[in-house]
N, C-alpha and C positions, 0 to 999 in steps of 0.2 A: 367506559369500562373495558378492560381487558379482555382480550379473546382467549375464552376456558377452553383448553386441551387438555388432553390427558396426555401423562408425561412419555410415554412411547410415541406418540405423535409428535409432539414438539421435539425428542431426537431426533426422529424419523425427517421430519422437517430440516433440521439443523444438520444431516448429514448431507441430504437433496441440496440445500442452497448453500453447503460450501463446495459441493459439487460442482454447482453453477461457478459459481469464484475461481474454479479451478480451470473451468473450463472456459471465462471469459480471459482470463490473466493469459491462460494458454496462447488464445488467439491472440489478445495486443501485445506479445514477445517473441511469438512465435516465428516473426523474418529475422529475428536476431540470430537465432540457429540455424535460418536458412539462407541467408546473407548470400553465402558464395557459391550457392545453386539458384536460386532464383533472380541474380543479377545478370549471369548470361543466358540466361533460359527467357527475360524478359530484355535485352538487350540492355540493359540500363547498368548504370557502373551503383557499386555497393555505396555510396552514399546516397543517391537516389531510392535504392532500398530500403536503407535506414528511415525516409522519410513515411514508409508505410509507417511505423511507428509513430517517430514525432508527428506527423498528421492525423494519425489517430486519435493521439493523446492534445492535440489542439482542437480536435472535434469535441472531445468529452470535456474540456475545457469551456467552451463555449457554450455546448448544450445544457451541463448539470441543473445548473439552477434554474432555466427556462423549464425544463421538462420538470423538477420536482418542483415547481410551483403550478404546474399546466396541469400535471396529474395528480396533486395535491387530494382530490375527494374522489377517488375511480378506487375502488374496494382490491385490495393488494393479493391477492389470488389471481382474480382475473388479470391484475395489469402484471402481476411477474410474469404468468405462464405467458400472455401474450409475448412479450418484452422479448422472453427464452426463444418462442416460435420464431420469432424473426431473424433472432441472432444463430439459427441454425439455417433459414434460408438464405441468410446472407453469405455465411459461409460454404453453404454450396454453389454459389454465385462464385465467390472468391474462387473454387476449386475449379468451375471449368471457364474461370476466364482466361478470355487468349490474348491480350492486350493489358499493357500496363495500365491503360487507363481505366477498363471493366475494375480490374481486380483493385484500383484505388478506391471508385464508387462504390463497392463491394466493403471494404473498409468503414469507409464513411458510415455506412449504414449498420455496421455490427457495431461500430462508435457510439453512436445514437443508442444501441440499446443496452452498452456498457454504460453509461451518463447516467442513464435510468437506472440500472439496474443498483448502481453503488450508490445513488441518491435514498435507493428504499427498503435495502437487503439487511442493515444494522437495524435500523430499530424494529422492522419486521421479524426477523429472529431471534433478536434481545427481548423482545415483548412476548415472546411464550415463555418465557423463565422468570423464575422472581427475581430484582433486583439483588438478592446477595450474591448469588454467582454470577451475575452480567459481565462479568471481568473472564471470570474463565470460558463461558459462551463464548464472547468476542475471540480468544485465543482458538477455540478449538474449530468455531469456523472458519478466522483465519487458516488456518491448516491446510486448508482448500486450497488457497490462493498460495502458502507457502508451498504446497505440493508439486503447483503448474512446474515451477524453476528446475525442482527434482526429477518431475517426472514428466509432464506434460511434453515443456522445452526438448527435452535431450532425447522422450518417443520420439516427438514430432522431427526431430532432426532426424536422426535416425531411420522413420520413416522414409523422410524425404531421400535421403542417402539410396535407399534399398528402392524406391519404388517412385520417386518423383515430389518435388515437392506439393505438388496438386492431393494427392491422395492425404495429406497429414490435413490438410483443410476440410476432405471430403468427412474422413473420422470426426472431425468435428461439427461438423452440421450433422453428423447422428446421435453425437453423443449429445447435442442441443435440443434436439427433437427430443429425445427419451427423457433426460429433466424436467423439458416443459409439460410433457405429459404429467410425470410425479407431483411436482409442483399445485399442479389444478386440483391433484387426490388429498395432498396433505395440508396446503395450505389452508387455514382458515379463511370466513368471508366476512372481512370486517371495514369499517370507515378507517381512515388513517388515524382521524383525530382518537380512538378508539382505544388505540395501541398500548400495552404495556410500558412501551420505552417512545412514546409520543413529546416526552419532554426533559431537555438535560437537570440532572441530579442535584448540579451545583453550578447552577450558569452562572457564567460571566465573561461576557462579550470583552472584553480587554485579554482578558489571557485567551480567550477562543482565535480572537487574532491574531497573539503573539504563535500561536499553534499552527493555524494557514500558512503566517511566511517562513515560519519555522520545516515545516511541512515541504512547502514550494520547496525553499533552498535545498533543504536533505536530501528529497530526493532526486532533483537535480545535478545532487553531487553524484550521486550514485548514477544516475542512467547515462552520467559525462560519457562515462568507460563502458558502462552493460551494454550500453546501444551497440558497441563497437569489441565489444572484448573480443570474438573471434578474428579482428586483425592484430590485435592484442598477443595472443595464446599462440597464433599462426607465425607473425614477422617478428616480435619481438620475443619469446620464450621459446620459440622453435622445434612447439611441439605440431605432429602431425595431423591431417587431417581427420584420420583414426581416433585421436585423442579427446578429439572435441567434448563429443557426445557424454564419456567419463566426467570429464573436468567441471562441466555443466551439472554433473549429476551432484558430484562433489557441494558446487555451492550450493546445489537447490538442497540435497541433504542439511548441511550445517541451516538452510534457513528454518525446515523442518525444527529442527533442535531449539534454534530462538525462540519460534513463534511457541514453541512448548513452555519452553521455560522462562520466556517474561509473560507466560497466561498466568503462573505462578505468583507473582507482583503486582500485577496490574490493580486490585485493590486495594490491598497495602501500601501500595508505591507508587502511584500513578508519576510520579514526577522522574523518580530514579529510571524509572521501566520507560523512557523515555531517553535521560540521559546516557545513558550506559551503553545504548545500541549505537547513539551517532560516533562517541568516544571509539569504539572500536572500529568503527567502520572507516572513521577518521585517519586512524593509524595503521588499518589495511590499505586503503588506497594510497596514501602517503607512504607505503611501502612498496606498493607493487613500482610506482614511478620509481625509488632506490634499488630495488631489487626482482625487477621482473625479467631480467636477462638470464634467471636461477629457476630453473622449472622447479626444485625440491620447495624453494621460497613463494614462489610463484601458487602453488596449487596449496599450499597453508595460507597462504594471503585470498588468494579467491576465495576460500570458504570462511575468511573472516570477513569477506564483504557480504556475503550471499548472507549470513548468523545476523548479521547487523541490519541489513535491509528488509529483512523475513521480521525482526522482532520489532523495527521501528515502526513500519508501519501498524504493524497489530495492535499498540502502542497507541498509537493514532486513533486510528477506531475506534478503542476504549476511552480516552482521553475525552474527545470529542463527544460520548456520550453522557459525560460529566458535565461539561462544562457550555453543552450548548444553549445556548442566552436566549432559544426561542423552539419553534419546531425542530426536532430530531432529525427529521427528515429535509428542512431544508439544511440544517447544520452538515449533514450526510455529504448533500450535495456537494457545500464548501468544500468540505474535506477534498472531494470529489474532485473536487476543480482545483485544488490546490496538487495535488497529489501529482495529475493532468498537465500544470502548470512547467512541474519539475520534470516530468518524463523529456513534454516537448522542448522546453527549453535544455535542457541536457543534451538529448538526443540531436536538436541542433547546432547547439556549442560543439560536441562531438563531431558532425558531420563538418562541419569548416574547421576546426580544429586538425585533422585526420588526411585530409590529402596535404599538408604542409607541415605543421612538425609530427605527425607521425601518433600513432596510438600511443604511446608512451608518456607522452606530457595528458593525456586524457586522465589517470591514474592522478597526477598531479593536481591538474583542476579540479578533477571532483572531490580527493580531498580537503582542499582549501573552502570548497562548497559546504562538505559538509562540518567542517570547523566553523564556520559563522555560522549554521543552523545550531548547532551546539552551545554557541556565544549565546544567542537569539537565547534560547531555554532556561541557559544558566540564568542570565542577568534577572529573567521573568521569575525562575523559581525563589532568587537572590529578596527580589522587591515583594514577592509575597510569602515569603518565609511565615510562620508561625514563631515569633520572641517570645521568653519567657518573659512574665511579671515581674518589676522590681520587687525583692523580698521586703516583707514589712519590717518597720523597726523593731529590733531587740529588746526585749522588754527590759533587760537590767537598763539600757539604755535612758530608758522613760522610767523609769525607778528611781535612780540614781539621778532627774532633775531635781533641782532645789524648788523651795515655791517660790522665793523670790522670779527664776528662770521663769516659771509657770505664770507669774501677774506678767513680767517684761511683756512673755511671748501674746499674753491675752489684748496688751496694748498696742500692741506691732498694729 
């Protein structure tokens, strides 16, 4: 059975744990803005920084599935608010460490409770609302996570700019602590199997598949360039250090707008609210590689990537809640690990990509990425389309046989 809330709770709930989202996306993007402060601050050159990232994202890789099948029966109150505690201890770890290898281990460990956290935080907050709005839930939690890029990112830089990039880490292990606390007041205390959204709506493990490396690929295309977009905006659009922080805002805003308006579709549309976001996203980084030399082109193409990667994933989320062929929560996971898949592998293509031809072919590559994730979708939504019925015959048709026709056809 369903855990009964009363419906100011389960807001109250659903604004807390997109919080959390907000505040985990913050942390695993957060060296993308800090890139070029914290590579000579930790001696290491900006691809090895980049690797906080892709190591991150090969950690929640690896862990998702282990951990939501480990904690599969630990009652989801208890294991969020834990999960949160730790992902704020990590991150004060993160802030006074004095070696690149602390603040890697420091990583590792707030990885660990991003894996968990995205394995359990979907059907946990889909399951206090009734199944008809699950679609716009999903969207407005996403919010959260679309907000990090908006605002999280471009604080945390900004931060970092004004006062070190340690202190943007340190805000974050308070604002970790303070969720976890909410979390333990509003969540309910229930079994997983329990759950409102404990099981997909319309499973079918063949298209939940074509979804994972759909998934992978996407956003892989996309984190080619996001890993690295500040050598992007810096050496190749030649805008200044000053700028950053703005242009960042830029895309996380436009993502903001997506994740709003494909919450919009997401029942109605689940396939379109899907397509639509890679297509764009497709032809913004296939543009910034033609025209990233044009700051005016430049900052209208970044906020069509930022609009496309905010709504695809949301997208995902929902999607996966449809069609997952068994537990919710380990489907969560996949997602989880696919999602993970695409960061790290991105952010690695990016990172060998980047000291030889340059940020600018990154814009290239991820486009072409996420053109075959697009391919991927179409050809699935192609083979499962919904055909009309052949119309029946005409009656004047069947009127107008003779009886003779009528004995032939009875001897056939």
């Amino acid at each position: 059975m369903a855990p009964e809330v009363s419906p100011g709770r389960a807001w109250a709930a659903l604004v807390v744990l997109s919080s959390a989202a907000f505040a985990f996306i913050t942390t695993e993007l957060l060296p993308i803005g800090l890139l070029t402060l914290m590579a000579p601050d930790l001696d290491r050159s900006r691809s090895q920084v980049g690797l906080l990232v892709s190591g991150y994202a090969v950690v929640v890789v690896l862990a998702s599935v282990p951990l939501a099948r480990l904690t599969r029966r630990i009652p989801r109150r208890g294991l969020l608010g834990g999960t949160l505690a730790l992902f704020a201890a990590a991150n004060l770890v993160a802030a006074l460490a004095s070696t690149y290898a602390v603040l890697a281990g420091a990583r590792v460990v707030t990885a660990l409770t991003q894996a968990l956290f995205w394995s359990i935080v979907s059907p946990a907050v889909t399951g206090l609302f009734p199944v008809a709005v699950r679609g716009r839930v999903v969207a407005l939690f996403a919010t959260g996570a679309a907000l990090a890029p908006v605002l999280g990112v471009p604080a945390g830089t900004w931060l970092g700019q004004q006062a070190g990039w340690r202190a943007a880490f340190a805000v974050l292990a308070a604002v970790g602590a303070a969720i976890a606390a909410a979390v333990v007041v509003l969540i309910p205390s229930y079994a997983p199997a329990s759950g409102g959204a404990a099981r997909g709506t319309a499973p079918h493990r063949r298209r939940f598949a074509m979804l994972l490396v759909a998934t992978a690929v996407g956003i892989g295309g996309f984190l080619t360039l996001q890993t690295y977009v500040t050598p992007l905006l810096l050496d190749v659009s030649g805008f200044t250090d000053a700028a950053l922080a703005p242009l960042l805002f830029v895309s996380g805003a436009t993502g903001v707008v997506g994740t709003i308006l494909v919450g919009r579709t997401l029942d109605a549309h689940p396939t379109g609210s899907l397509l639509v976001p890679l297509s764009v996203g497709t032809t913004a980084l296939l543009g910034l590689y033609a025209l990233g030399t044009l700051q005016s082109a430049t900052v209208v193409l970044l906020a069509g990537v930022g609009f496309a990667y905010a709504a695809f994933g949301t997208a995902v989320q929902s999607r996966m809640l449809q069609l997952a062929p068994g537990s919710t929560d380990i489907a969560s996971a996949g997602v989880s690990t696919a999602f993970n898949v695409g960061i790290a592998g991105g952010s690695m293509l990016g990172g060998v990509l980047l000291p030889g031809p340059g940020p600018r072919l990154l814009a290239l590559v991820g486009g072409l990425l996420t053109l075959v994730a697009l391919g991927v979708l179409a050809v699935d939504a192609r083979r499962h389309a919904v055909r009309p019925r052949p119309a029946a015959p005409a009656a004047s048709a069947t009127l107008g046989r003779t009886e003779g026709d009528e004995t032939a056809a009875a001897t056939r």
